[in-house]
N, C-alpha and C positions, 0 to 999 in steps of 0.2 A: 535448230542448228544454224540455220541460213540467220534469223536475227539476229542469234550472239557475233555471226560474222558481218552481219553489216555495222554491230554494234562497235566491235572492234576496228571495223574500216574509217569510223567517224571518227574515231576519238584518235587516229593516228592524223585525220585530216585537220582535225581541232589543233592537236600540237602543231602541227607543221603553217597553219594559217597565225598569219602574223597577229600581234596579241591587242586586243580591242581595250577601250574605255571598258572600267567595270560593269557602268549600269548597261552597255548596249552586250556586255556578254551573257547578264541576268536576264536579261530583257529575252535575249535568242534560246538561252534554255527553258523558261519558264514557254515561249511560244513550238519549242521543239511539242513539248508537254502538251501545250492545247490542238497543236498540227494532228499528233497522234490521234484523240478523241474524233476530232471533225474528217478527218480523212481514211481511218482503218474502219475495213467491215466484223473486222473477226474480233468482236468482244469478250470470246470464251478462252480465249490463247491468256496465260497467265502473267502476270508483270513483269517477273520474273524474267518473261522473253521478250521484254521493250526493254526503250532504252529509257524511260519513266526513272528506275532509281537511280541510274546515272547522271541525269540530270537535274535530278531532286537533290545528289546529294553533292554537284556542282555548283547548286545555286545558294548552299549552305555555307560552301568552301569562300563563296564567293561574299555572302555578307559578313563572313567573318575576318575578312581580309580589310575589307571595308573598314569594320570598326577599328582594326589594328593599325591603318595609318590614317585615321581621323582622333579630334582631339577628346579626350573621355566626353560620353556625354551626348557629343554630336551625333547626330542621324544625317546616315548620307544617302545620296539618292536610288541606290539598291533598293535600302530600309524604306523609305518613301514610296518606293514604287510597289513595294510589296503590301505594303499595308494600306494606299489611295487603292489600287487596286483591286483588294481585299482578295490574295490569291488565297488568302489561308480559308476565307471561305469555300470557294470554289473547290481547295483542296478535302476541306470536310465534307462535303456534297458528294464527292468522289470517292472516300474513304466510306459513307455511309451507302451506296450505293456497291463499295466494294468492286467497283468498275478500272480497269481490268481484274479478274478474284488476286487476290490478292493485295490490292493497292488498301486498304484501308491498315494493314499492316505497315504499307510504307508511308503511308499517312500519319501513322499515330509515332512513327520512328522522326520523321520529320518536324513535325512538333516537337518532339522532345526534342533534340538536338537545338533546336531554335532557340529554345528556353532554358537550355542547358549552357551553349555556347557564347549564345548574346549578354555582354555584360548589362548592356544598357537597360534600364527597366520596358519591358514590355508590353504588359500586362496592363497597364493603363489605358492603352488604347483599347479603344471600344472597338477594332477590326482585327482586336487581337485576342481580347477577355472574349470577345461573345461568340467566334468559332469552337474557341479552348472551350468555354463552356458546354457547347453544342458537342462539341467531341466528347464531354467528359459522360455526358448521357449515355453514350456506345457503350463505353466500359463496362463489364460485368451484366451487359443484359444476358448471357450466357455463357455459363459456365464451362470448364473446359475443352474452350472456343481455340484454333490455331494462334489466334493475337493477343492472349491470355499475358504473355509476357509482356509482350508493346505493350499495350494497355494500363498494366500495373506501373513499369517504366514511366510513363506519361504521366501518371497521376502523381506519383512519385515526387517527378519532377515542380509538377505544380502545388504540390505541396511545400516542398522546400521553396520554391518562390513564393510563398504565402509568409512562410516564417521568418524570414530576408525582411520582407515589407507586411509589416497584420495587414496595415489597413486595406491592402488590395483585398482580404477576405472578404468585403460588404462587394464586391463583387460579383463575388459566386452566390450571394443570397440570393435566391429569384422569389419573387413576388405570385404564387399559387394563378394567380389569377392572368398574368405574363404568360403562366408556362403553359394555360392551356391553352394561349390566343396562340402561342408558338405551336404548338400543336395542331391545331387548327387550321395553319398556313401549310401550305404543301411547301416543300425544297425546290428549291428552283433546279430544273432539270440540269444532268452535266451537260449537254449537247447547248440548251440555249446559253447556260453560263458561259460556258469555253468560245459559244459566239460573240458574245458581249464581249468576253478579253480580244478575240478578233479583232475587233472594229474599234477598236482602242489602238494601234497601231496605223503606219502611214504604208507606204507603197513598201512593198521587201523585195531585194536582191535573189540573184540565182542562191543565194546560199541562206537564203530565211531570215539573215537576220535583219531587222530596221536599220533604215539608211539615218533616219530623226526622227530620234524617240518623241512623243507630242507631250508636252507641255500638263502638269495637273489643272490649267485653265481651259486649256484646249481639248481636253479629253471630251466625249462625248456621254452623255447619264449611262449606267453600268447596271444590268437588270437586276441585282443585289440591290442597291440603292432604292429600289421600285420595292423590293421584299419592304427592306427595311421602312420604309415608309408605310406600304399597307399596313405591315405588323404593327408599329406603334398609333394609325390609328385606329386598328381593333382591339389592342390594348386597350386605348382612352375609350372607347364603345363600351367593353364589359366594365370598366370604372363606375364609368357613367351610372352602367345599371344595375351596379351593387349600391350603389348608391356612396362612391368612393370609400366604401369598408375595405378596411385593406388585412386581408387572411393572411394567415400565416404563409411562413417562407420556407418551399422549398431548397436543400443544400445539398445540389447534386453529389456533389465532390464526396461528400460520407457517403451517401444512398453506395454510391459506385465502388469505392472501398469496400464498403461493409457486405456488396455483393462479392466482391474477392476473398474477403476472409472466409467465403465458406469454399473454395477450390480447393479440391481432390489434391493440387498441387500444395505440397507444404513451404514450399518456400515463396509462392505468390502468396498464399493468406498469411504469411508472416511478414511478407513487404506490403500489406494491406493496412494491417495491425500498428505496423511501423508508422505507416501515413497516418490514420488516423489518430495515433498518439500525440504527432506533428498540429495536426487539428484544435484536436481538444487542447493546449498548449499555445493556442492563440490569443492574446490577451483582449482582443474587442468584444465588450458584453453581448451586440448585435450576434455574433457567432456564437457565442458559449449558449444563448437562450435557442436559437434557431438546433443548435447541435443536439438541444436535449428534447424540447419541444418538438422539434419538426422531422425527426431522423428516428429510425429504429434504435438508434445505439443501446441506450439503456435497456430493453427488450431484447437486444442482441448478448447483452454483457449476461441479462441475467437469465435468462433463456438457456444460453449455452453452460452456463455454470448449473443449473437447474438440471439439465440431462445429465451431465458428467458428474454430477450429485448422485442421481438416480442410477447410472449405469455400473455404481462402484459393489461389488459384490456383497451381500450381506454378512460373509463369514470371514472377512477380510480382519487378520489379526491386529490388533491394536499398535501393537509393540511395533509391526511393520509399520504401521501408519508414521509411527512415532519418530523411528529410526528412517528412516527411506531418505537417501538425498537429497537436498536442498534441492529444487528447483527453480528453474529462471527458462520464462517463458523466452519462446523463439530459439530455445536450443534444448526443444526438445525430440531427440534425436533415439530415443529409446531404442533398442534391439533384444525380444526376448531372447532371440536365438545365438547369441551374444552374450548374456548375462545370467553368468554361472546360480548367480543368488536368486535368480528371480522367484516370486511367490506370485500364487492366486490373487490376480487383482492388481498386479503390479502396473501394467500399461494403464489401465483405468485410472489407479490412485495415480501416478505419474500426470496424467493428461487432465484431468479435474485442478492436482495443484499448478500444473502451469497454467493452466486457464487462470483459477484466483492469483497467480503472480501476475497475471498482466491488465486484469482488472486491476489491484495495487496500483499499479506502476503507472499506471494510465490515469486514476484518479489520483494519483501524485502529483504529476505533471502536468493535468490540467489547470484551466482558469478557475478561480476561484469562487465561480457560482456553479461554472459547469460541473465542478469536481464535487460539488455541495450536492448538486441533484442528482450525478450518475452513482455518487454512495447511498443516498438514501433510496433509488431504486434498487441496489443492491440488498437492504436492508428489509424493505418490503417485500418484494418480489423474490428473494431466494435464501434470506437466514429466515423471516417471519412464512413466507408460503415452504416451505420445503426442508429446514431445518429444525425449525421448532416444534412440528409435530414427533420429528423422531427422539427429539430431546427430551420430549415430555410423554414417552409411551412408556407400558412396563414391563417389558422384555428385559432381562436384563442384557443378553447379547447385544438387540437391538439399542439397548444406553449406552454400553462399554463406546459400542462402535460410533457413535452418534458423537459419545463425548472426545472420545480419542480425537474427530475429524475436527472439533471444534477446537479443540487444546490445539491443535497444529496449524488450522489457521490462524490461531489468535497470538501464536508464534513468528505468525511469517509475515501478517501485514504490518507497512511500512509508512501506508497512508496515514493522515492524519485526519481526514477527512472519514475513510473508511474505520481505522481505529474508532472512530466518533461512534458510526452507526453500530459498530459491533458490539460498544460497552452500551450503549443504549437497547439491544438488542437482550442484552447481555441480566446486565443490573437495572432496564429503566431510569427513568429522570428524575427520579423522586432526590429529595436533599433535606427533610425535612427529619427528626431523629425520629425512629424506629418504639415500638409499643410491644411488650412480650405477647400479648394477646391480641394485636392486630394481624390483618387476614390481608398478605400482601396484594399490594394492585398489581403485583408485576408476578404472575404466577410463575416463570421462568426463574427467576430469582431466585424464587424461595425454594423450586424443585431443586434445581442444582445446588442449595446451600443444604440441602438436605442431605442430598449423594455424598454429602463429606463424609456424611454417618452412617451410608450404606449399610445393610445386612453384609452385601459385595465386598470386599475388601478391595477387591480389584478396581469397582466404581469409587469406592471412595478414593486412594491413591488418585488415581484418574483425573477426577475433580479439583482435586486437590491439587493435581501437579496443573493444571487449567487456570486456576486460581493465583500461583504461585507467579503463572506467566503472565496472568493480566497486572498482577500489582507490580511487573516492573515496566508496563506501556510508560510513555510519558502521555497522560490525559489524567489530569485532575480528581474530576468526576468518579474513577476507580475507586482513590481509597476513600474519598467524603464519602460516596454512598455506601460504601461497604463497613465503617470505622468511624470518620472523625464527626459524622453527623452526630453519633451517639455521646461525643467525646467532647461536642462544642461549651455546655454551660458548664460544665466540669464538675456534675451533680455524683460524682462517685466518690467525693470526698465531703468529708466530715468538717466542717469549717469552725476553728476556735478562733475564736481572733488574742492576740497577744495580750497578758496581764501584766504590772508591770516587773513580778519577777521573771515573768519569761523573756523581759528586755535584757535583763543581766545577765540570761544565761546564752541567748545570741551572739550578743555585742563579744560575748569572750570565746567567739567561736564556736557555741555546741548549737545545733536544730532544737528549738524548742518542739519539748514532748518525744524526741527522738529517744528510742530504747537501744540499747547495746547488743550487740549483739551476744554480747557475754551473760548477758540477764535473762537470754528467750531457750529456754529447755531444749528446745531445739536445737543447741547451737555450745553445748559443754562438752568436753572433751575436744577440743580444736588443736589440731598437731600445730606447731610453728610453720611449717614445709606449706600451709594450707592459705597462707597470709602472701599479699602480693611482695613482689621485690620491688626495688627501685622508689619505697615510698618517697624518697625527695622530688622525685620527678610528678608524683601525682600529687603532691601538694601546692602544686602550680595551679591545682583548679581554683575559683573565687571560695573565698568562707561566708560563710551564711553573714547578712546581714540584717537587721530591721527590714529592708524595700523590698529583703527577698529569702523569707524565712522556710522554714521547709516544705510550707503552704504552697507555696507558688513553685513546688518545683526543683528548687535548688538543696542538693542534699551533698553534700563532698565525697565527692569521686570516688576514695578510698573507702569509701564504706560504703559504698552502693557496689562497688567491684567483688570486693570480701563477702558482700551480705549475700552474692552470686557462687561464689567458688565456695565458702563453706555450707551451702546449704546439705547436700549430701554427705552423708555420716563417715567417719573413715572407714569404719566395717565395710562397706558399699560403694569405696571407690577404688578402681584397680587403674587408674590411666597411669600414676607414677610407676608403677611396676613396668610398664612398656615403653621405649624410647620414642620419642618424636608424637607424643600424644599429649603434651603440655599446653597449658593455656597461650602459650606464646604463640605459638601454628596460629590461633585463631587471630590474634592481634591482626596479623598482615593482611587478611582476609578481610576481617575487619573494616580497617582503613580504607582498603581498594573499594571494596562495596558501597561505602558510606560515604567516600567520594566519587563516586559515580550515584548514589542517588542524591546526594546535593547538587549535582550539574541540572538532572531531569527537574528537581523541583525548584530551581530558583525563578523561575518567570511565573511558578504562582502564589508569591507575595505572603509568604507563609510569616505568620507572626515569628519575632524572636525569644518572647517569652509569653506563660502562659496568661491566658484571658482573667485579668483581677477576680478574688472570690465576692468582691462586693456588686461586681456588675453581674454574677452568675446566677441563673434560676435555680438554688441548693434545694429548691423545696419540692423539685418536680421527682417524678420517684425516676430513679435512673436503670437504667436498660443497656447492655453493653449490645444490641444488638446481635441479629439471629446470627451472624456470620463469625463474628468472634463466639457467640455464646456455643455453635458447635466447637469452634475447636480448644477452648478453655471445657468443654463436656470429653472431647478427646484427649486431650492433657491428661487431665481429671484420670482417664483409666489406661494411662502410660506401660504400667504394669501388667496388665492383662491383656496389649495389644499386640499384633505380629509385628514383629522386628521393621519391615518396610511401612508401613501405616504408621507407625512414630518417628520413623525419619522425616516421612513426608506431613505431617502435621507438626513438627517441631521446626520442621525448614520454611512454612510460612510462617510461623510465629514469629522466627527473625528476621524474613523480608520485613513483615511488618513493623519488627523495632528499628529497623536501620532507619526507617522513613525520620527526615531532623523536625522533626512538629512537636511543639513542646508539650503538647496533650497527649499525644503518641508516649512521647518517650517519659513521663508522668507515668501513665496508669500502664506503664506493661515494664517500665524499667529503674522506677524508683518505689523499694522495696520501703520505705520509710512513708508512705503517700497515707495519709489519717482516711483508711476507706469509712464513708458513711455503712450505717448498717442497712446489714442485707445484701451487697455487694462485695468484688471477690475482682480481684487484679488476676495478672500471669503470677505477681511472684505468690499472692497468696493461694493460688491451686496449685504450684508447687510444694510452699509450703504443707500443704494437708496430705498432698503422695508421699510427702518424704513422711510427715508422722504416721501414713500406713505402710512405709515402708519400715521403717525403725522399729514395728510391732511383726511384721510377717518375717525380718531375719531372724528372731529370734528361734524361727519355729524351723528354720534350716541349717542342717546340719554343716558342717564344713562350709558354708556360705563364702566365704571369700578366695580358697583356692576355684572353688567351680565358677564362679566368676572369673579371675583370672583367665581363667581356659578355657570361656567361653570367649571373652576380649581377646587371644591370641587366637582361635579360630575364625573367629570374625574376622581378623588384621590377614589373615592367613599363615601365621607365623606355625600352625601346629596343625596338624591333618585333621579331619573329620574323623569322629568315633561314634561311641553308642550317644543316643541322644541324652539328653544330661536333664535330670530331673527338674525340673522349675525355669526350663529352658527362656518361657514367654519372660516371667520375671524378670531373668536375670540380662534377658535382652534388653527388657525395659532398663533396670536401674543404669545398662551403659549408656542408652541412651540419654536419658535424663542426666548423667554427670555429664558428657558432652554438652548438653544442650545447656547447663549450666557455667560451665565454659564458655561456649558461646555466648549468652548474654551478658556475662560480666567482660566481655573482650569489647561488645556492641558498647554496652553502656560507659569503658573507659574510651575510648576513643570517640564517642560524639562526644561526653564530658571536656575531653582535655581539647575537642576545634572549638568548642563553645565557647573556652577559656584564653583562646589564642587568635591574637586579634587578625 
């Protein structure tokens, strides 16, 4: 009580004494400060009860007034006297000795304000980097510690001045071999530092403060100065007898973050997080190699992603996994007792995917080697140790669940970097085309291309919808190694080369060897209503010529569309019977899709038409590979599948067609393509379900009302009843006319942007 009032008696004394030069009022506050140390006995009485922050945060008020009437830039003699001085050491000596309890609090509040307030840079100075430094060691050597805040604030701050200026970053690197000569040197005592500031001044007044301030040539050596000197030459000592190898480099500045991200407090390890995103985000290689090299980071990212892996329940529903919130680290604020919906597992699965959102996020933003290295520890260290084992056991709960967590990160990352590792994690490097009776290097690969064909219905969809989500990533490498490796010499086709009456039947518009579709048994009895509209508008595509006969590709739109829509028998299609289930829905759909995957794949340089037959290896036996050849084997039994398993195997089919690659849209979208033998496109395993379709109606009775009312129950337009005989069937045939809609809607619109310059 008696402090606070003598505190209160000064500072009315202060106002009332007439107003001094700046630097001799700096000069009086900072010696008020050293008066304190050298003349009080009671070291246990708390700061709190001096007049220490009062004048700590006087002499802030006061450099800051300083710079405000000097010209930008300038350093005036405040700023001078505080850094020849080197009080901010002194003040770190004091803060780390926490002398009075407390100061080391006002210590780290002071710094930051310094560097907060001060526009001028710095950090440059080496009486200013190398206390900052020295202070930034305190941070986080204990966890929640009183100064938990200060602390975070302070690094905070130095961080943001890192990203202001990189290059101050090769500052904070310290040399392993510095830090331990630094260690090694004791602190110079507060009692004899505060006497060195002493003896730096001239005769003082009844009122403390210096009469003439002495001169930076007239000062006398300052026992900091003597540190500083021993130190560097026991630095050169241990040089010497390492025999100048110079080890790797300590970066306190993460160490000390990364000891805050683990506080009990959640919103200190989220302003940790913060910083260190700040970090990684510094464009000097020296940093981004020391960040990954010399720092726990990447052991911290996957470490903690590795538990909250492990900690997630085993019976945790998929569907949850599926459905659950987006997440976005640092607002993760969950409340079970709050959240009506919650399920078993919810905080977990919540708190694992905000972890992987700020991994993400963080190897986004990083430099471009460091973001290189902190995903492939990623990659090794927690999808290779800890993901891949559950992905490849035989549980099947244990797969459902396994797979679900994988479809949903492979949904949420943003990185491009991580993206990387997770397809490589994923599919392997391989680029090379695929052999039916080779024995993958990449056992993961082929485990998961398997689950498409589960016993499971549930793994399969699963996988499937996993699948669905990787081929709209934008990375390359997806569909080559899943698709176009197999698809490169374009050995699935049957190569004539032109005779010269098939010049004449070119030249006047037809596809040499093209068959009618009015010729193919399949394909008589065609209503009018089955044929597209608007034929002037699709005759805008190019007509076959000699450079581009229907060998390479090029078939006319109108009959690549038709050769789509009439494949299903009229007995067997009920969509005209229902309003708003026309081919046109899918057009819009269509277009939107197909433009948006022509944005992701323009930067990889995809041919515009396909690879000449003269340059292809026709002779090599062709392989549609394992990943299409499951789901052309699920096509294949469209009929006999449940209703959701042919949604979801007919919904990659046409991510897959949308992709604009002229080999793509050849062997899955031109019904006209001469397959070599032994080989079998999308349209031709349609083709063969519709002719065991065309034999299994005959054997059902009223076949086309129960179809109808199964498509209005489906649409919801009619209520659930008794279940209806040949249900699987008849689920199938809807699907397959859909899904025949669908690719003649894919194949008119890439057709007609092809056509339209």
């Amino acid at each position: 009580m008696f402090s606070k009032f003598t505190s209160i008696l000064q500072h009315a004394v202060e106002a009332l004494a007439p107003s001094l030069p700046l630097q001799e009022d700096f000069v009086y506050h900072w010696k008020a400060i050293t008066h304190y140390y050298i003349e009080t006995s009671d070291d246990k009485a708390p700061v709190t009860d001096t007049n220490i922050p009062s004048h700590l945060e006087q002499m802030l008020d006061i450099l800051v007034q300083e710079e405000n009437e000097r010209e930008s830039g300038e350093t005036g003699p405040c700023m001078e006297y505080l850094l020849h001085h080197k009080i901010l050491e002194t003040l770190y000596t004091l803060g780390k000795a926490d002398c009075p309890p407390g100061m080391k609090q006002q210590v780290l509040v002071f710094y930051t304000k310094l560097l907060g307030r001060i526009r001028q840079p710095l950090l440059p100075h080496i009486n200013v980097h190398r206390p900052v430094q020295k202070l930034i060691r305190l941070c986080g050597e204990v966890l929640a510690t009183p100064t938990e805040n200060e602390e975070i604030q302070f690094l905070c701050i130095v961080c943001a001045k890192l990203k202001q200026d990189p290059y101050l970053v090769n500052f904070f690197l310290e040399s392993k071999l510095k830090s331990l000569a630094s260690k090694a040197t004791p602190d110079v005592t507060s009692e004899d530092s505060l006497r060195g500031q002493e003896a730096l001044s001239t005769d003082t007044g009844q009122s403390g403060r210096p009469e003439e301030p002495v001169e930076p040539e007239d000062r006398p050596a300052h026992p900091m100065d003597e540190l500083s000197t021993s130190l560097d030459h026991l630095c050169v000592a241990s040089l010497s007898e390492a025999s100048m190898v110079r080890l790797n480099q300590d970066y306190n500045l993460v160490n000390s973050l990364l000891n805050l991200t683990r506080s009990p407090d959640g919103r200190i390890a989220v302003k940790a997080c913060e910083g260190l995103m700040l970090l990684v985000s510094l464009p000097e290689p020296a940093a981004a190699k020391c960040l990954t090299q010399s720092t726990c980071l990447c052991e911290l990212l996957t470490d903690r992603l590795a538990s909250l892996y492990k900690a997630l329940p085993p019976s945790v529903d998929p569907l949850d996994i599926e459905t659950v919130e987006a997440i976005n680290w640092g607002l993760d604020s969950y409340s079970h007792k709050e959240d009506a919906s919650a399920f078993p597992g919810k905080r977990a699965l919540i708190s694992f995917l905000s972890w992987f959102d700020y991994c993400d996020q963080l190897i986004k933003e990083a430099q471009k080697t460091a973001a290189a290295a902190l995903a492939k520890a990623v990659h090794e260290r927690f999808f290779i140790g800890v993901m891949e084992p559950q992905l490849m056991q035989t549980s099947e709960m244990g797969i459902l669940t396994s797979t679900a967590l994988l479809h949903r990160i492979v949904r949420q990352v943003t990185s491009e970097d991580l993206l990387q590792e997770i397809v490589y994690f994923i599919l392997g490097d391989q680029r090379e085309p695929e052999t039916l009776a080779e024995i993958s290097r990449h056992p993961l690969r082929q485990r998961l291309i398997e689950h498409c064909d589960h016993i499971s219905d549930e793994i399969s969809i699963m996988t499937l919808r996993m699948f669905e989500h990787l081929l709209q990533k934008p990375n390359e490498h997806i569909l080559y190694n899943l698709v176009l490796r197999n698809l490169e010499e374009r050995n699935y086709t049957e190569y004539k080369p032109l005779c010269p009456e098939d010049k004449d039947v070119v030249e006047n518009g037809l596809t040499a060897g093209a068959v009618d579709l009015e010729e193919d048994p399949l394909f008589t009895d065609m209503a009018p209503e089955n044929s597209l509209p608007n034929q002037e508008w699709l005759s805008s595509s190019p007509p076959p010529t000699p450079d581009h006969p229907k060998m390479d590709g090029k078939t006319e739109v109108h009959k690549i569309v038709n050769s789509f829509l009439c494949l299903v028998p009229d007995e067997a299609k009920s969509s005209y019977h229902v309003e708003g289930t026309g081919y046109d829905t899918y057009l819009r759909d269509a277009h939107r899709q197909f433009r948006d995957y022509c944005a992701i794949c323009l930067r990889w340089e995809w041919p515009g038409s396909p690879k000449a037959l003269e340059k292809c290896n026709l002779e090599a036996a062709f392989f549609e590979g394992h990943f299409l050849k499951v789901l052309f084997d699920r096509m294949g039994r469209i009929l006999d599948q449940p209703y959701d398993v042919n949604l979801q195997v007919t919904s990659v089919l046409s991510r897959l067609s949308l992709f604009p690659h002229p080999h793509i849209h050849e062997y899955l979208l031109d019904p006209y393509v001469n397959l070599a033998s032994g080989c079998r496109s999308l349209f031709s395993v349609i083709v063969r379900v519709v002719g065991d379709l065309m034999v299994r109606i005959q054997r059902i009775q009223d076949f086309t009302p129960k179809l109808l009312l199964v498509r209005k129950r489906l649409l919801g337009l009619e209520p659930d009843g008794p279940i209806t005989d040949h249900l699987t069937l008849l689920e199938g045939v809807i699907v397959l006319e859909e899904f025949c809609k669908e690719l003649a809607a894919i194949a008119f619109v890439k057709c007609h942007a092809s056509s339209t310059p």
